[in-house]
SEBA-727204 format. One record per residue (C-alpha): residue in three letters; x, y, z. Coordinates in nm, 2 decimals. Layout:
! residues N
{"ala" {X Y Z}}
...
This chain:
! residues 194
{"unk" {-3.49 3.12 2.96}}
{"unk" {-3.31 2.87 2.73}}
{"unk" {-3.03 3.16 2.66}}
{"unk" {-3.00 3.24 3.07}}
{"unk" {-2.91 2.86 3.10}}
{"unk" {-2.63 2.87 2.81}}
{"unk" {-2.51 3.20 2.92}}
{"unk" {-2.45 3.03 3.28}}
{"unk" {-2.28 2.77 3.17}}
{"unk" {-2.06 2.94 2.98}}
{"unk" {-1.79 3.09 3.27}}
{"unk" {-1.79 2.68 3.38}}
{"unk" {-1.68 2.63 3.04}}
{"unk" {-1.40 2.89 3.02}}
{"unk" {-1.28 2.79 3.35}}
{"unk" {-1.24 2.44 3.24}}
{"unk" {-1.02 2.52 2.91}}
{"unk" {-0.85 2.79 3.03}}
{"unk" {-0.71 2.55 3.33}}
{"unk" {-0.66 2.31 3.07}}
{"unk" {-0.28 2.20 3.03}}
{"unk" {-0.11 2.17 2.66}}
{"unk" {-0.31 2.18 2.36}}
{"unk" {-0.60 2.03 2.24}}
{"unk" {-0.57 1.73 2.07}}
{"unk" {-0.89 1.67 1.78}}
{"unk" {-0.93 1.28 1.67}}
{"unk" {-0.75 1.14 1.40}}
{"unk" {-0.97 1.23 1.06}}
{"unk" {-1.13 0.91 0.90}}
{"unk" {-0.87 0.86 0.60}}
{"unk" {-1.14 0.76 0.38}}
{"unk" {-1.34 1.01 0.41}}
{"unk" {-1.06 1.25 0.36}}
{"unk" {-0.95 1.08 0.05}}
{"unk" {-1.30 1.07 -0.11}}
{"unk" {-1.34 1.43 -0.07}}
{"unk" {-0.99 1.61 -0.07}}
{"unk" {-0.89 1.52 -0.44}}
{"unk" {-0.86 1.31 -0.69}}
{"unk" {-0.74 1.01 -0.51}}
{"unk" {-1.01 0.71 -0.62}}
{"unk" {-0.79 0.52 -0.75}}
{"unk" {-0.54 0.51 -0.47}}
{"unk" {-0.87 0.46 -0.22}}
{"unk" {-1.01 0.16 -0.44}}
{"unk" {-0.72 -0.01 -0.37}}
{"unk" {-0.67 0.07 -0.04}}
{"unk" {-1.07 -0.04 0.05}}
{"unk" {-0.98 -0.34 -0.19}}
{"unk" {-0.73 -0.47 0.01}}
{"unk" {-0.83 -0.33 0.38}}
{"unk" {-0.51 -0.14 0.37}}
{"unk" {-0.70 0.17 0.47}}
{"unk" {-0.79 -0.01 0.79}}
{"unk" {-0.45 -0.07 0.85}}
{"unk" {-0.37 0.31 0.79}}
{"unk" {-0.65 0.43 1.02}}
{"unk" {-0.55 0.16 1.35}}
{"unk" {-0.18 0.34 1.31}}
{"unk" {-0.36 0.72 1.30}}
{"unk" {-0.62 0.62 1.58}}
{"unk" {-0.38 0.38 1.82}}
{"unk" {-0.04 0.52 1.77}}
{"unk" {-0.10 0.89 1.86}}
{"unk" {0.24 0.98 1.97}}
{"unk" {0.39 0.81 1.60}}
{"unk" {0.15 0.89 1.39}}
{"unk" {0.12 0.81 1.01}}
{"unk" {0.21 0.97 0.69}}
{"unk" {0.10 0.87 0.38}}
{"unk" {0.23 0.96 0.01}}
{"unk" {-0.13 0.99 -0.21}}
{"unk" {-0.10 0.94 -0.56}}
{"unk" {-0.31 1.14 -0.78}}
{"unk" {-0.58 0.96 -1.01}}
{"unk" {-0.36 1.08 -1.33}}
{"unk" {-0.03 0.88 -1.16}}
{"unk" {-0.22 0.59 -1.20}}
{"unk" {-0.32 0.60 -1.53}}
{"unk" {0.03 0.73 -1.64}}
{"unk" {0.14 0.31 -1.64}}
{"unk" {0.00 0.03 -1.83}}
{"unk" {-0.29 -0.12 -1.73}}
{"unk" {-0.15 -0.43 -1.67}}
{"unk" {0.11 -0.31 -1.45}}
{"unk" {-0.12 -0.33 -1.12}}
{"unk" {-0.34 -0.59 -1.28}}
{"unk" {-0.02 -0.84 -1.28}}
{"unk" {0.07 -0.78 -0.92}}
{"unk" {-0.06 -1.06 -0.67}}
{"unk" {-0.31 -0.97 -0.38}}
{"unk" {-0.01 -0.94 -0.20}}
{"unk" {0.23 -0.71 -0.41}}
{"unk" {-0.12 -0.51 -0.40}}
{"unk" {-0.14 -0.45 -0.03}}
{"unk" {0.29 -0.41 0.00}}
{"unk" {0.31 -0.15 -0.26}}
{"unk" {-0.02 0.01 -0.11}}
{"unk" {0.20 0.00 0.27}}
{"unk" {0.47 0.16 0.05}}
{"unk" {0.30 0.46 0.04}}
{"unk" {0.29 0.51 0.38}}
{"unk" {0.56 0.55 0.73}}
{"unk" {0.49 0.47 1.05}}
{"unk" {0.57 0.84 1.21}}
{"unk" {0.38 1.16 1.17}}
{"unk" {0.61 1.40 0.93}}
{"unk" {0.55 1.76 0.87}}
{"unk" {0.64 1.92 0.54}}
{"unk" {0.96 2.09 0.75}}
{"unk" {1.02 1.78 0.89}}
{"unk" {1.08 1.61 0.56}}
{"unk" {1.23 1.90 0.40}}
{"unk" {1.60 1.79 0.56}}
{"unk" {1.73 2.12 0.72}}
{"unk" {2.08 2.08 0.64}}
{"unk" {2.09 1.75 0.52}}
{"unk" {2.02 1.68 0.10}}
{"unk" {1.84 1.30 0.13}}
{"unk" {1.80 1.04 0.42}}
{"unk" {1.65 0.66 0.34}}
{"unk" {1.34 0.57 0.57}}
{"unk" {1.17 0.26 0.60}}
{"unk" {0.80 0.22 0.51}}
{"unk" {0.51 0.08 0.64}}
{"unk" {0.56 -0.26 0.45}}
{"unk" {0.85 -0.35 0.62}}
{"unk" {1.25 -0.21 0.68}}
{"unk" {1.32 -0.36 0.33}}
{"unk" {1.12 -0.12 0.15}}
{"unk" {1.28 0.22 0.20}}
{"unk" {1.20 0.57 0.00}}
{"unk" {1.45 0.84 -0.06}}
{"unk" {1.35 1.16 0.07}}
{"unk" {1.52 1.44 -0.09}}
{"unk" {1.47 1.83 -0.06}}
{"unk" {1.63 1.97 -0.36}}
{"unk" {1.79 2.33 -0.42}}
{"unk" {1.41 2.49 -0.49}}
{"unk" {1.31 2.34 -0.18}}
{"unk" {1.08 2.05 -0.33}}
{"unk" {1.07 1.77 -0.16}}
{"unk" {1.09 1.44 -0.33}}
{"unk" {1.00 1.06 -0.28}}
{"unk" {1.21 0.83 -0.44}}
{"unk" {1.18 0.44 -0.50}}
{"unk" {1.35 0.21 -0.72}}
{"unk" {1.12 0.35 -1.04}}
{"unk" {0.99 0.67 -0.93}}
{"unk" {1.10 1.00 -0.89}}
{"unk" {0.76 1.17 -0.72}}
{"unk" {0.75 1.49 -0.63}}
{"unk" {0.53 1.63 -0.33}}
{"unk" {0.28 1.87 -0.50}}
{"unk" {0.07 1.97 -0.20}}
{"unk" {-0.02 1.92 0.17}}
{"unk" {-0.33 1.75 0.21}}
{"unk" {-0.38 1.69 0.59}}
{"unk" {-0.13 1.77 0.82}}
{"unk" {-0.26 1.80 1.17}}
{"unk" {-0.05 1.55 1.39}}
{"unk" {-0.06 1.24 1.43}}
{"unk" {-0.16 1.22 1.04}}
{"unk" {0.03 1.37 0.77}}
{"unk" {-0.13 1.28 0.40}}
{"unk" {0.12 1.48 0.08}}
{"unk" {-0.02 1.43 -0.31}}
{"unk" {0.23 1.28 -0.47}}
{"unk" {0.24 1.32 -0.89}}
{"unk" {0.40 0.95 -0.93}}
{"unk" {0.30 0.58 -0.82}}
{"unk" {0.58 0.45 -0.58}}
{"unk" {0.74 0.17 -0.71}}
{"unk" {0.98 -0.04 -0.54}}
{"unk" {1.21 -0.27 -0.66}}
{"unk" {1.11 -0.56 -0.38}}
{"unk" {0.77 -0.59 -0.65}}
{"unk" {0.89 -0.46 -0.96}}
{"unk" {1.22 -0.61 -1.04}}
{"unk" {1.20 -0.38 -1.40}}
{"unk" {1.09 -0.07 -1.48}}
{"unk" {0.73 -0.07 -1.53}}
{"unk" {0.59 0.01 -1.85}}
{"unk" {0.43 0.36 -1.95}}
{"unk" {0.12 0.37 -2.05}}
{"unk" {0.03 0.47 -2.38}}
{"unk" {0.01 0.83 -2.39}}
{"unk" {0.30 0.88 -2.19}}
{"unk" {0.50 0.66 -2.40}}
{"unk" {0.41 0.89 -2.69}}
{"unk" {0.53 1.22 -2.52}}
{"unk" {0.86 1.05 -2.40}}
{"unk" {0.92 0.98 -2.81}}
C-alpha cells in the first residue's frame, strides 16, 4: 500500500518541477564542513574558526546569493612553508585581515578568472579596496593569485557551485598592508632556496 501512495504522488511531483521556471538553486554548502573534509586545509580553518572569519565567509555565501563568495584555500604545506613566527607576530587583527584576504566578495568561476583576452586585472578583497590580488592567467593557462609576497598558483577547484567558489591555492597570500617585508621562509624551504 505504502508503494501505491508514493507511486501517486509521484505525477504531482513531476508536474511541479517540470513547470518550474530557471534552475534549481541548492543551499550554500557550510564552508567548514567543506574545508574539514575536502583537503588539507586545517590550518587555514583554525584560523578561520579562531577568529570567526568563517562566520563572516558563510553570512556572504548564505545572504548575498546573487554575489556570492570566492575564497583562495591555502594548503596545510603553505603554511608551514614560513616561519613560525611569521603568523604568531601578527595582531588579532592582522589575523582576521589577512584571513579576509583570501577571499572576494563575488562568486568567480575558474573561466571567469581565467581573463579571456586580458593577461591580469587587480580586484579588491574581502578586507577592504586597499587590499587588492593580481589575478593572472599565464600562457599555459594557470591562473595565478598575486600579493605583495606571493606568487600562488591555483592547483585545483574545490567547490564551485554558484554562489560559492573555493580554489586551493599552493601559497599563503601575503599583502603588503600587514607585511611591510618579505616574510621569512621557514627552515626547510630556506635550505632548498640555497
Amino acid at each position: 500500500m505504502l508503494a501505491i501512495i508514493v507511486l501517486s504522488s509521484s505525477p504531482a511531483t513531476a508536474h511541479n518541477t517540470k513547470n518550474h521556471a530557471g534552475p534549481i538553486h541548492l543551499p550554500p554548502p557550510d564552508i567548514a564542513d567543506l574545508l574539514s573534509v575536502a583537503g588539507p586545509f586545517q590550518t587555514f580553518l583554525g584560523y578561520l574558526q579562531k577568529t570567526n572569519v568563517i562566520q563572516t565567509f558563510q553570512n556572504q555565501a548564505n545572504t548575498t546569493t546573487a554575489a556570492g563568495i570566492t575564497i583562495f584555500v591555502p594548503k596545510d604545506s603553505a603554511f608551514t612553508a614560513l616561519k613560525k613566527t611569521t603568523l604568531a607576530r601578527l595582531t588579532k587583527n592582522q589575523l582576521k585581515s589577512l584571513l579576509l584576504y583570501h577571499a572576494l566578495r563575488r562568486f568567480y568561476s575558474l573561466s571567469q578568472l581565467g581573463l579571456p583576452g586580458r593577461r591580469s586585472r587587480l580586484v579588491a578583497t574581502f578586507a577592504g579596496s586597499r587590499y587588492t590580488l593580481n589575478l593572472t592567467d599565464d600562457i599555459v593557462g594557470s591562473i595565478r593569485v598575486r600579493s605583495t609576497w606571493s606568487n600562488a598558483k591555483i592547483r585545483s577547484s574545490v567547490y564551485v557551485t554558484a554562489p560559492v567558489a573555493v580554489y586551493e591555492v599552493d601559497k599563503v597570500l601575503l599583502p603588503k598592508q600587514i607585511f611591510k617585508s618579505r616574510p621569512p621562509l621557514g627552515l626547510a624551504n630556506s635550505v632548498r632556496r640555497s
